[in-house]
One Martini backbone bead per residue (centre of mass of N, CA, C, O) as a GRO file, in nm:
protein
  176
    1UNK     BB    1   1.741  -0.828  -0.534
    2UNK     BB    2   1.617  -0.988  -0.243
    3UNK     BB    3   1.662  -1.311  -0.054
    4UNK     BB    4   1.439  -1.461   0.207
    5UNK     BB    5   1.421  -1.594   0.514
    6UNK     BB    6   1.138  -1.551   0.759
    7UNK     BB    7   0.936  -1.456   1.036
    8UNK     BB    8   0.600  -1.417   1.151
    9UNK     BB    9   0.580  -1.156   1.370
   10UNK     BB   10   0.488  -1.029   1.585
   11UNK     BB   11   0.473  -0.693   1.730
   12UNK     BB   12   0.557  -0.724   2.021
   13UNK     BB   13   0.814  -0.878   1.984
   14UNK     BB   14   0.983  -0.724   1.723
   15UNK     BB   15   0.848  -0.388   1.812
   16UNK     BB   16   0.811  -0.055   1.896
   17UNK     BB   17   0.465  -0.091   1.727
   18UNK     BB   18   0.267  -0.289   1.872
   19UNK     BB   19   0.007  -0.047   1.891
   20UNK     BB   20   0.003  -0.069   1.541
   21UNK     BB   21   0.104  -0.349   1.474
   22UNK     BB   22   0.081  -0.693   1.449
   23UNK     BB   23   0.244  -0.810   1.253
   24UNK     BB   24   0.551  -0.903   1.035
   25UNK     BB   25   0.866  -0.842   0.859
   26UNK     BB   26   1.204  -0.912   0.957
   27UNK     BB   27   1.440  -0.701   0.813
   28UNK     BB   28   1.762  -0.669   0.708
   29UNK     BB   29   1.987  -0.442   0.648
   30UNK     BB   30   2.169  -0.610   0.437
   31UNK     BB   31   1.930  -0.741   0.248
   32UNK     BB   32   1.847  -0.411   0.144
   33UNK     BB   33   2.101  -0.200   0.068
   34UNK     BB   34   2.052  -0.212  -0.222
   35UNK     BB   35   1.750  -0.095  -0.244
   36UNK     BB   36   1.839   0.173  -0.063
   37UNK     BB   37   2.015   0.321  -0.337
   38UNK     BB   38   1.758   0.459  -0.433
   39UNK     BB   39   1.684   0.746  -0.530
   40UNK     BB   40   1.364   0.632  -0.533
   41UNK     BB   41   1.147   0.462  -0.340
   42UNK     BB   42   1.359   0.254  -0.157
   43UNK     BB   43   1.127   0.156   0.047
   44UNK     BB   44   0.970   0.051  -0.199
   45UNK     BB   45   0.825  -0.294  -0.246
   46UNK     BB   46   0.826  -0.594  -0.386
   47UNK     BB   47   0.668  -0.890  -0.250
   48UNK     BB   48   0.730  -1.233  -0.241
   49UNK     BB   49   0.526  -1.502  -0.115
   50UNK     BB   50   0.632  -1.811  -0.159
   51UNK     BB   51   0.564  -1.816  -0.462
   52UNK     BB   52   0.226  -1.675  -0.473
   53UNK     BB   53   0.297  -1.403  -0.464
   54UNK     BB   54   0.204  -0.993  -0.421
   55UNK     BB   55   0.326  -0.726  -0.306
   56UNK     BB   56   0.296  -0.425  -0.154
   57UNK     BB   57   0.523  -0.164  -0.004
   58UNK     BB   58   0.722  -0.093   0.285
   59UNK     BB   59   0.981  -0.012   0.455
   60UNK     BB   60   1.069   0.006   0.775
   61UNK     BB   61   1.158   0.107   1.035
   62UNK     BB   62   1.284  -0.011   1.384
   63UNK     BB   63   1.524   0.204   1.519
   64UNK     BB   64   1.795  -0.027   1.469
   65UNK     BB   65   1.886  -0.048   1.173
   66UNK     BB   66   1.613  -0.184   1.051
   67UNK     BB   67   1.313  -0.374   0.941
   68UNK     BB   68   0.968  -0.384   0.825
   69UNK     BB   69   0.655  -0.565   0.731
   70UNK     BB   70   0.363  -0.538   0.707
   71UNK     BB   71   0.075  -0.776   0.814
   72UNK     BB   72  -0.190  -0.821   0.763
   73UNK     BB   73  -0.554  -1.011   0.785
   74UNK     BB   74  -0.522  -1.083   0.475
   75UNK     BB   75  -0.236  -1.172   0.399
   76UNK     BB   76  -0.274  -1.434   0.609
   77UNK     BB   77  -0.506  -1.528   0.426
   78UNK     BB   78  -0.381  -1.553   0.128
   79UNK     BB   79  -0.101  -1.719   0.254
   80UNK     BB   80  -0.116  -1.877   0.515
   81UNK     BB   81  -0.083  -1.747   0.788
   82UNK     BB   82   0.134  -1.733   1.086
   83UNK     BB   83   0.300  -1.709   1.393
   84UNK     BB   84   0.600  -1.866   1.281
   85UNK     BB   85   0.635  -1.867   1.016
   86UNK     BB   86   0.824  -1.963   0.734
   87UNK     BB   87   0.918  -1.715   0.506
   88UNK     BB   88   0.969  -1.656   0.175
   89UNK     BB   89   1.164  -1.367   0.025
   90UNK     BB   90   1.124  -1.163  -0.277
   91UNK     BB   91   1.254  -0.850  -0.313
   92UNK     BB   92   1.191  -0.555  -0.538
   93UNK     BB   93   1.148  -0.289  -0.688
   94UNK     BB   94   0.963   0.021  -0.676
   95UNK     BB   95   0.849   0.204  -0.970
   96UNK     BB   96   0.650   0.324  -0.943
   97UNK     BB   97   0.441   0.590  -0.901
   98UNK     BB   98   0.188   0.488  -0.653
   99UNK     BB   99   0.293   0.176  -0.500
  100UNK     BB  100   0.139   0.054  -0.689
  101UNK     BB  101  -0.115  -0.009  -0.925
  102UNK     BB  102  -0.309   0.113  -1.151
  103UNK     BB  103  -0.633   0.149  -1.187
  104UNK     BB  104  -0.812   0.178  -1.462
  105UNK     BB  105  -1.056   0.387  -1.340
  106UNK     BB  106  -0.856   0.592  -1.314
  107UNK     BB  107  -0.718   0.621  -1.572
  108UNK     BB  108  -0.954   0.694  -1.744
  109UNK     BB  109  -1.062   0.926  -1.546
  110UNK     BB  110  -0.814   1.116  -1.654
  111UNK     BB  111  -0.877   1.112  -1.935
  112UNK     BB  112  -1.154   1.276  -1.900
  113UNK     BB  113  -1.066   1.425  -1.622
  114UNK     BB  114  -0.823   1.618  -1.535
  115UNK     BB  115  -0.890   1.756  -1.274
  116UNK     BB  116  -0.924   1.526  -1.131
  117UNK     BB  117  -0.586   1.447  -1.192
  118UNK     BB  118  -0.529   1.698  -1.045
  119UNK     BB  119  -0.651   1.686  -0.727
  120UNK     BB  120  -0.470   1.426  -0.670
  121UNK     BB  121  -0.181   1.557  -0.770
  122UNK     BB  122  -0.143   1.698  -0.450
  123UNK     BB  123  -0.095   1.452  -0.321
  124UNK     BB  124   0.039   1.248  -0.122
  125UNK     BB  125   0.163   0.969  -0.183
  126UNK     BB  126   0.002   0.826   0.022
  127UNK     BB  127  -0.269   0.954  -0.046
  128UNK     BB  128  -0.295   0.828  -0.311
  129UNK     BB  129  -0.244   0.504  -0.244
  130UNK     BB  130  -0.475   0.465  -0.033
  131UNK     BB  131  -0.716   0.587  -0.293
  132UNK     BB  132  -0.605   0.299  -0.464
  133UNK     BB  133  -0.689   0.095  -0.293
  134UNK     BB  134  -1.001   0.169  -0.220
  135UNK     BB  135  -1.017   0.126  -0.568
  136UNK     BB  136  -0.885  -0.205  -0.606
  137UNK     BB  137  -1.040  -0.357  -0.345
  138UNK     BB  138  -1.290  -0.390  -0.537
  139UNK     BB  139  -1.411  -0.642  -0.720
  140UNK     BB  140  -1.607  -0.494  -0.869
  141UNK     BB  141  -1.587  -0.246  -1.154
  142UNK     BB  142  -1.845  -0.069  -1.114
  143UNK     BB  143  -1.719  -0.015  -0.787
  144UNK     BB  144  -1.441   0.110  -0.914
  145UNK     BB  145  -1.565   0.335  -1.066
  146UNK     BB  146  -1.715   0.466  -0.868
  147UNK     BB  147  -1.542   0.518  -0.668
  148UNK     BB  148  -1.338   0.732  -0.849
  149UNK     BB  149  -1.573   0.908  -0.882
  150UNK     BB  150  -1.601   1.001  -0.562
  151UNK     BB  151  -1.333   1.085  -0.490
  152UNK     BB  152  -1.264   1.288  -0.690
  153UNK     BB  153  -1.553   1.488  -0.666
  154UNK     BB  154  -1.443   1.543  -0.376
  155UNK     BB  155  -1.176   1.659  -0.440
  156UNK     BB  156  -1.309   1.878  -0.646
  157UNK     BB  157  -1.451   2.034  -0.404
  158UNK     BB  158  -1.162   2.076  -0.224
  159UNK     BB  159  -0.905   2.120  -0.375
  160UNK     BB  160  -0.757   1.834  -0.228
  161UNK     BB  161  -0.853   1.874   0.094
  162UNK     BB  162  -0.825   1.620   0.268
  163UNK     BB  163  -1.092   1.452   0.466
  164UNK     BB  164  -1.185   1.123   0.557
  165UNK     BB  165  -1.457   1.203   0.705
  166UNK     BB  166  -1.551   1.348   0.451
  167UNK     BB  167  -1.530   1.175   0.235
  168UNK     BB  168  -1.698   0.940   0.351
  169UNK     BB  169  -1.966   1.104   0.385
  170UNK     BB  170  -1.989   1.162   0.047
  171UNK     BB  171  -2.018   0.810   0.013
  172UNK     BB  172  -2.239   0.796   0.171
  173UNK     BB  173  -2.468   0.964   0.032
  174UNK     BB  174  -2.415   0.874  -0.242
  175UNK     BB  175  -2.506   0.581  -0.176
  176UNK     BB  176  -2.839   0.657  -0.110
   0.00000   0.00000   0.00000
């Protein structure tokens, strides 16, 4: 585990990935060298901040010899964040499955329907964890299940070759 307080940056200031993430958290690569010493998703950490919640996330590398941890904005929505504020980071390793917590409609659904979740585990580990934040983010469980539901019957008609504008679509239709 490692504690540290980190500034939220720009990521046009703070990274040569500018075009691709708004703000950032820059990780010292000294903070984190113990946990990057992890046989298996040495990158994937739990970051708690300020005390006040959790996310997942990964050590991203910046090029440079250190890391930084992309920050949304829900994430600084959830916790009042801003660019350029001080913020405390207690990061801890992530030893899941797949880089989150597994959402309950996931793992029912692997209960009752192996197939689907023969399917889903074809998929790269990036894309099995994009598939269950989908599915995680949608706040009635109802909307989680059907999510769930739409999801895998999409990989097994596909035989797991993911490919997102075709998902969309068959979750569009479906939900017509």
């Amino acid at each position: 585990m490692a504690s540290i307080t980190v500034t939220l940056t720009s990521a046009a200031e703070g990274t040569p990935y500018a075009g691709v993430y708004s703000t950032v958290f820059l990780i010292p690569r000294a903070a984190v060298a113990e946990l990057l010493e992890r046989p298996h998703n040495a990158s994937r950490v739990i970051c708690r901040i300020n005390n006040a919640g959790e996310i997942y996330s990964g050590l991203m590398p910046d090029g440079e010899g250190n890391f930084f941890i992309t920050v949304n904005k829900e994430v600084c929505n959830r916790f009042d964040l801003e660019v350029g504020d001080e913020v405390s980071l207690t990061l801890s390793p992530d030893d899941s499955d797949y880089g989150m917590p597994l959402p309950a409609e996931a793992a029912e659904l692997w209960d009752i329907d192996p197939e689907a979740r023969d399917a889903f585990h074809t998929l790269t580990p990036g894309n099995q964890r994009n598939l269950l934040y989908q599915i995680d983010k949608l706040k009635r469980p109802e909307s989680r299940a059907k999510k769930a539901v739409q999801i895998h019957e999409y990989l097994k008609a596909v035989n797991g070759k993911l490919d997102y504008r075709e998902l969309n679509a068959w979750i569009k239709a479906d939900n017509r």
